[in-house]
Structure formats: C-alpha cells, structure tokens
C-alpha positions in Angstrom: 5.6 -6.8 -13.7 3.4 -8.6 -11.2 6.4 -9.5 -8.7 7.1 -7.3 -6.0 10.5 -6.5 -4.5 9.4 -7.3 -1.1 6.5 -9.5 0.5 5.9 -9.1 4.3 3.1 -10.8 6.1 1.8 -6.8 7.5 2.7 -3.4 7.0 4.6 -3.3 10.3 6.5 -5.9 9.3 7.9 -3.7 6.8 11.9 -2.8 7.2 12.2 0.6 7.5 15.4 1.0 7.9 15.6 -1.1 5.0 13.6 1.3 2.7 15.5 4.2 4.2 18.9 2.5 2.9 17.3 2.3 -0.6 16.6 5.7 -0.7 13.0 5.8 0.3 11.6 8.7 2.2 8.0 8.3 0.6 4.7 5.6 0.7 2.0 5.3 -1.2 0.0 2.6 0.9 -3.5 1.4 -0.2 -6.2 0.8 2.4 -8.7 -1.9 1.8 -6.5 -5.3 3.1 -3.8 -3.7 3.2 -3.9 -1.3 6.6 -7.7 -2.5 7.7 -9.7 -5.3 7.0 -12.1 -4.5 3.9 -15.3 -1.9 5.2 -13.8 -2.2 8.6 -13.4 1.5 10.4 -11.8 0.7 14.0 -8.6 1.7 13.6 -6.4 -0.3 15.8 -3.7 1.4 18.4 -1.1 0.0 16.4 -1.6 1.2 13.1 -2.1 4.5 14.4 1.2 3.8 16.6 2.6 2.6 12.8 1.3 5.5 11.2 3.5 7.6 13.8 6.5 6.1 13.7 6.2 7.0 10.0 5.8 10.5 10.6 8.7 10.4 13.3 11.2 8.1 10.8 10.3 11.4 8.0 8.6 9.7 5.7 5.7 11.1 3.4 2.6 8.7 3.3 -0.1 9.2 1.3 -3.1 6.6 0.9 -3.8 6.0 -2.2 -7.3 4.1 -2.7 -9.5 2.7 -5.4 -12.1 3.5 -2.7 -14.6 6.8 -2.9 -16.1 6.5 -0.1 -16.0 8.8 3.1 -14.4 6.1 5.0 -11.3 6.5 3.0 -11.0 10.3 4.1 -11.9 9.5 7.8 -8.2 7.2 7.8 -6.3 9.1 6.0 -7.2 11.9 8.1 -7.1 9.9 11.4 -3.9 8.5 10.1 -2.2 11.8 9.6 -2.1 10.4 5.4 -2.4 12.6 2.2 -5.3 10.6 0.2 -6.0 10.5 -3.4 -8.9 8.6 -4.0 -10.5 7.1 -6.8 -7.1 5.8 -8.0 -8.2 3.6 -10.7 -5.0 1.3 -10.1 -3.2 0.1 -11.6 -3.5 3.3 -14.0 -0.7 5.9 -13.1 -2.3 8.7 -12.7 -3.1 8.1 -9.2 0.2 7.2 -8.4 1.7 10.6 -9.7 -0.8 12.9 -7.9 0.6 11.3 -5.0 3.8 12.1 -5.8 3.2 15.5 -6.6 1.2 16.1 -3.5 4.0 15.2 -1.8 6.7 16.6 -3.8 8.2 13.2 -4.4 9.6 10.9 -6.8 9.4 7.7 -8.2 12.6 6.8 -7.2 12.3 8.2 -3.4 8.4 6.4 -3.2 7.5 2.5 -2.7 3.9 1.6 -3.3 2.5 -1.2 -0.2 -0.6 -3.0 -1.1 -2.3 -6.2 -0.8 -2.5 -7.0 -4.7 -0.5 -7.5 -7.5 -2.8 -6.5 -10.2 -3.3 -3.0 -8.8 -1.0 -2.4 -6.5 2.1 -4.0 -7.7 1.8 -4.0 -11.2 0.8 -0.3 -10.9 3.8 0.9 -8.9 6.0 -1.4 -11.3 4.9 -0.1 -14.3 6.2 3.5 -13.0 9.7 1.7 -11.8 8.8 2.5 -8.1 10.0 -0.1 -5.2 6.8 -2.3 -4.2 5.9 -4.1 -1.2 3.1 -6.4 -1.2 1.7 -7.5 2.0 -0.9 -10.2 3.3 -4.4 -9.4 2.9 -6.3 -8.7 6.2 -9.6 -10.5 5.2 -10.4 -13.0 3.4 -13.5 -11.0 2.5 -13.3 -9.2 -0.7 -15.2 -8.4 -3.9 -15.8 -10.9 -6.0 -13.7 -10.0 -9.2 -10.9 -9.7 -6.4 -11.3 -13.2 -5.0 -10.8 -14.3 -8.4 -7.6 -12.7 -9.3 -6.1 -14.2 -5.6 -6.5 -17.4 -7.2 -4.1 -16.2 -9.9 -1.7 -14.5 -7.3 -1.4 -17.3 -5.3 -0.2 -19.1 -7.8 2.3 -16.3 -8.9 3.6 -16.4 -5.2 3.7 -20.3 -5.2 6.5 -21.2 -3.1 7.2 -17.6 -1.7 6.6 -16.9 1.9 6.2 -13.7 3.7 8.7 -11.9 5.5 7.6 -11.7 9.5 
C-alpha cells in the first residue's frame, strides 16, 4: 500500500508520455514538497512552463492539498489547477471530488506527491497509478519529519528516476 508505481526525483521528471501510454489523461498533484518548497509562494518559470505543457499534452490537473490556506488557491489558480483543499489524505474523499470535478476516473488519474502516508497510500487504496517524488525541503512539520524516517527506510535501496 505504501509503494508507489513510480519514484522520480521532481515532477518534471515525470514521463508523460509514459502516463499517456497507461492510459492517464488526469493528475491529482499535492502541493506542499511536492510542486514548491513547504510555505514558499514564488512560483518558479518552470513549474508554471510544467503546468503548461500539462494543459497542452490534455491532461486534467487538479491540486489536491491537505492545506487550507489562501496560498493553496493563489497556485492552483496561477497554475491553471482545479483545487480541493482540506483533503484530509490519505482519506478518499478528497481524491473523488477531484475526480468528479474533473469528470475522471480512477483508472484514467495518477496521484504525485511527496509522501507515502498521504499521498501514496491514499491514491493506492482507491487503485489509482502513484508517483512519488523527492521532497523540495527538508523543512516540514514535525509529525512529517518523523514519518520520513519511516519512508526512507521503505525506499531503502530505491533511487529516483531523473
């Protein structure tokens, strides 16, 4: 449940033809670590260059945060993303509005995150493709910093795509 199909070391190292030949049209990407460095709110040229190659390729993104915070809606909107916040991950819930906001499906959607307890284990209970990626910061909350102790050794011996 904690092991994700595919580990890259960023989200633009992600292979989109790849996802495209799996049959996936749809993301459900989580923000903090995992497109900006945690409470950072520059948002680089290249993930908004990212963000429009997404659009162009015809996929549906939508951000989906355990964040509430207005920071979350000022990316998603900058970002051209549909957002649910307040996921709760890894509950499903959060995960499905996404889906229906989007008028996807489980099978069409991968979930991209920087965790395995939220983000990985969430999208694997609901049988969706998952991508973990490297975290951007080392800086996180603390009952986060103590699960990466357990992740890494879940990953132990398993490197990141480029």
């Amino acid at each position: 449940m904690f092991s994700p199909d595919l580990y890259h070391v960023d989200v633009r190292a992600i292979d989109l033809d790849g996802l495209v030949a799996k049959g996936i049209d749809t993301l459900l990407v989580d923000l903090d670590n995992t497109l900006l460095p945690r409470d950072s709110e520059d948002i680089p040229d290249t993930l908004k260059d990212w963000a429009a190659t997404l659009r162009d390729r015809g996929f549906k993104t939508c951000l989906v945060s355990n964040n509430w915070h207005a920071r979350v809606k000022t990316v998603a909107d900058e970002l051209g993303f549909l957002l649910v916040a307040k996921a709760v991950k890894p509950l499903p819930f959060a995960f499905l509005r996404a889906l229906s906001l989007m008028g996807s499906t489980r099978a069409r959607a991968a979930v991209v995150g920087d965790q395995m307890f939220t983000d990985i284990l969430g999208g694997n209970l609901l049988g969706m493709t998952t991508v973990l990626v490297e975290p951007l910061s080392a800086t996180d909350l603390p009952h986060t910093l103590f699960l990466r102790r357990i992740e890494a050794r879940l990953l132990a011996g398993r490197q990141p795509l480029p």
